[in-house]
N, C-alpha and C positions, 0 to 999 in steps of 0.2 A: 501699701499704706504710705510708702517712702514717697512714692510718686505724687500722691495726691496732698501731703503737708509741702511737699517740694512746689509746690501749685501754688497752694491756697497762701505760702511764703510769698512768695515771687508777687502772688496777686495783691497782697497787703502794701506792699512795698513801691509799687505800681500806681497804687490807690493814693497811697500819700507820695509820688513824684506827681502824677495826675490832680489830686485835689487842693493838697496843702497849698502849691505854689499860685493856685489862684483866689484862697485867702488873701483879706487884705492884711496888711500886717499885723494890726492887732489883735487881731479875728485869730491867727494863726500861735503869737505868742496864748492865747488867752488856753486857748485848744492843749498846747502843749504843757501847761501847768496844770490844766484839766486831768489828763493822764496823768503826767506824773502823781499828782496826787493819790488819784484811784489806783496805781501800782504800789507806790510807797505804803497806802493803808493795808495792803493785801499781802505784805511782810514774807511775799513769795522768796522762793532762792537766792535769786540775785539782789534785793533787797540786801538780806541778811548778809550775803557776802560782801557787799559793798561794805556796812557797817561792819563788818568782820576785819575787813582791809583798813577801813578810818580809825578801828582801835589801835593800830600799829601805827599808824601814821599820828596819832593824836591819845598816844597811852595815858595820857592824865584824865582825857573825858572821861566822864559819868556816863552814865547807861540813857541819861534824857540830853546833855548833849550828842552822844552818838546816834541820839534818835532826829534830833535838829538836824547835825550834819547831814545824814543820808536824808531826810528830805531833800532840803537843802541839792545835794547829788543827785536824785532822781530828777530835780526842775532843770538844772545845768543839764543833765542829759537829756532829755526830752528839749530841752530850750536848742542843743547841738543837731538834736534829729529837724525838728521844725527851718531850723537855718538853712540845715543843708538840703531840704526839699526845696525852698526859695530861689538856694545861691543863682540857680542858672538865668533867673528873671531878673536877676539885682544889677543894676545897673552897673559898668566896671568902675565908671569914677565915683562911687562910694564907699569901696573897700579900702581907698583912701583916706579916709573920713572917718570908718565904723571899726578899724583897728590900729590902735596907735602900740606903736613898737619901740619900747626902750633899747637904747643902746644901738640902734639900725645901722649906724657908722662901721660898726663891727662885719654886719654880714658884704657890707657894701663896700670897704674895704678889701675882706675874702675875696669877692668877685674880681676887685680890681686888679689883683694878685696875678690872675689867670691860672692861676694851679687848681683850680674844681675846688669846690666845696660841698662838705656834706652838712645839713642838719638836722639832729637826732632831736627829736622829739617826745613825752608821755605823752597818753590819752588827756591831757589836759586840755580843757574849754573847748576848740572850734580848731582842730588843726587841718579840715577843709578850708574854712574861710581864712586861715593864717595863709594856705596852697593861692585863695585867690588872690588875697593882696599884693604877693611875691609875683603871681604874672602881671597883674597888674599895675599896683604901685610902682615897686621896684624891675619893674618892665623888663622879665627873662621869666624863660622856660625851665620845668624842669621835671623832674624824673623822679620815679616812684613806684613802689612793690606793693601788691597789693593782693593781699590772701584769698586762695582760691575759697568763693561760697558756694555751697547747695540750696536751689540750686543752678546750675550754669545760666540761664537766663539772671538769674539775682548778680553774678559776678557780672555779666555782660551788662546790666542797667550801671553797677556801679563804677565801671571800666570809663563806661557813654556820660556819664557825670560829669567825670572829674576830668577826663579827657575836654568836655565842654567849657571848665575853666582855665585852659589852659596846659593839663598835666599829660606827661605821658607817662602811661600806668603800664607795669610791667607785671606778670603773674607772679608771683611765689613759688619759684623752681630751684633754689638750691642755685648750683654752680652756674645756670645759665644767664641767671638773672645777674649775679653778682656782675660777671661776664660784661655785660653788656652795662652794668653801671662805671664798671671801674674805664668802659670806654667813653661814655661820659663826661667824665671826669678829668680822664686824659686829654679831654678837648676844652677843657676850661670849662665843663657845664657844673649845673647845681644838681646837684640830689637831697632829695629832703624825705626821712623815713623816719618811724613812728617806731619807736624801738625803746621801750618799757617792757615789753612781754615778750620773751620768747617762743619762736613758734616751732621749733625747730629742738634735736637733741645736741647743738655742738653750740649752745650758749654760754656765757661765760659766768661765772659765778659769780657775785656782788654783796657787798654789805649793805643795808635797803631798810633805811629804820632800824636797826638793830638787829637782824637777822638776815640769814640768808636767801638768795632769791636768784633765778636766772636771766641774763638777757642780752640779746643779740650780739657776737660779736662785729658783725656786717661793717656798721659804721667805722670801730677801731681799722680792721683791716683794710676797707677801703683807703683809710686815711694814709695806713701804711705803704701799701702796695701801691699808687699811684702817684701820691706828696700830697693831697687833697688836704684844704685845712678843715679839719672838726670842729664845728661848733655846735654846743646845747642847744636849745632853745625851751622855752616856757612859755605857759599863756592863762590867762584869766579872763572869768567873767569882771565887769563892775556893777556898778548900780544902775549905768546908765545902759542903752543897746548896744554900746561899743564892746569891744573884747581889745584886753590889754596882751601884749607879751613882750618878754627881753630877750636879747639876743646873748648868751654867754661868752665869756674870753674863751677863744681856740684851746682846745685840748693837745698838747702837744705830745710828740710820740718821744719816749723816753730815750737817751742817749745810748744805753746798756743793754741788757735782757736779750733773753731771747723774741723770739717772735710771739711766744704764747705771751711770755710775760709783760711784753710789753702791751697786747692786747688786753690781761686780763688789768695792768693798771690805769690804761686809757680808759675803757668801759666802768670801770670803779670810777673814772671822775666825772664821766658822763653819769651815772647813777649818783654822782654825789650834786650835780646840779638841775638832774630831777628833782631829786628830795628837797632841795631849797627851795624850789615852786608849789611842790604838792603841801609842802610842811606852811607855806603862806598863803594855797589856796585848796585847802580839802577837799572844800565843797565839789571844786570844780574837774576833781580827776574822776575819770569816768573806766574803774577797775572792778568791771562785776564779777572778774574771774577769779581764782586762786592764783597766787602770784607767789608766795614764801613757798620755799621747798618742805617744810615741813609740814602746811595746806596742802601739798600735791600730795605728800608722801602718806597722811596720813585719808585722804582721801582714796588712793588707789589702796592701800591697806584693805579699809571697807569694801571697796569692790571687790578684792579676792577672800575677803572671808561670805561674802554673798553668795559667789561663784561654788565656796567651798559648802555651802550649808544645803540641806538637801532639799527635797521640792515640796 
């Protein structure tokens, strides 16, 4: 049965790099608002988690704003699936055009440095097309981990993607990966990871709207172990087809501490200038998962009192 959803994945996925990108473009935003909609109505899982996640992010809404915003969040995410079906047809010199980046000076700066740079990124807006602009625009390559999917044909389409704009895409292995970023690095390259959720059990622990939450320590330690400068980064939808995002001030590695410690307050400031983008752009974080440790904890609860109840 594994086999066959493993398929009929992979084939969905296929279907929309196949069909979406020969929409014309309005054709395609139209299409993607389309679904959002009919998922949003259908108040399935990840609906509900999303809005689960926007109350933490937005504890003052009402139960009919929480119901705006995750609309709202299904169109921004379906609007990031439809982009990212296109990107490889998009011409390069419009990514210049179709994202304007506050603060650029910053990353541009980092680079001139030569010491490597990392920037950590949430699930906010389009962080593919933020990938294209930086080869593009800002004309350099760079490097990126990217989670093993089921199945292996799904990873290898998404590898052949991103690879096409530019990116080299490294799997999701633990020490090898790091490995091979921190050599990166050491050579004056960029690294740009997406590091909101941990995927892994040796995440750092964060204050995250008010509660706790885990996530990647990668970024801090890279920064550490090589001199690489840290920076955030953020991004938004607007009104118009462009996608906005800022570049944050360097995170700097604490003068003191240990090695944990200094990583668990580096990541605390990277989590605190997520929270500044996501708290300005709700709509557009796209966190269908459980993310608060207490969401994890009382979820796996349920599953062992399932396990525990008889047949």
């Amino acid at each position: 049965m594994g086999g066959v959803r493993d398929r009929l994945t992979d084939g969905l996925y296929g279907l929309g790099w196949a069909g979406v990108k020969k929409l014309p473009e309005p054709a395609a935003v139209a299409l993607g608002r389309r679904i959002a909609d009919f998922v949003w109505k259908r108040r399935g899982p990840s609906v509900l988690r999303l809005e689960s996640n926007l109350a933490r992010v937005v504890p003052e809404a009402a139960p009919e704003r929480l119901r705006e915003l995750s609309r709202a969040g299904m169109r921004s995410y379906m609007r990031y699936w439809m982009e990212s079906f296109r990107l490889p047809t998009v011409p390069k010199e419009r990514f210049g055009r179709d994202v304007v980046m506050h603060d650029e000076h910053i990353l541009r700066d980092a680079l001139a440095s030569g010491r490597g740079v990392v920037v950590a990124l949430p699930h906010l807006a389009n962080w593919d097309l933020a990938g294209a602009w930086v080869t593009s625009h800002v004309g350099i390559p760079f490097t990126t981990v990217a989670e093993r999917l089921k199945p292996e044909t799904l990873f290898d389409r998404f590898v052949a993607y991103r690879e096409s704009l530019g990116m080299e895409v490294l799997p999701h292995k633990g020490g090898a990966a790091f490995g091979a970023l921190a050599r990166r690095l050491r050579a004056g390259g960029l690294v740009c990871l997406v590091a909101d959720r941990d995927l892994s059990a040796s995440g750092v622990e964060v204050d995250f709207f008010g509660s706790r939450a885990r996530m990647p320590a990668g970024p801090a330690l890279l920064a550490q172990q090589t001199g690489a400068v840290l920076l955030p980064a953020t991004l938004w939808y607007g009104d118009t087809p462009r996608m906005y995002g800022r570049i944050h001030p360097p995170v700097q590695v604490p003068g003191t501490g240990t090695r944990e410690e200094k990583t668990a307050a580096m990541t605390q400031a990277v989590a605190d200038a997520f929270a500044s983008g996501i708290a300005e752009h709700p709509e557009d974080w796209h966190m269908l998962q459980r993310l608060w440790l207490d969401d994890l904890k009382s979820a796996a609860g349920r599953a062992h009192d399932a396990e525990g109840r008889p047949a």
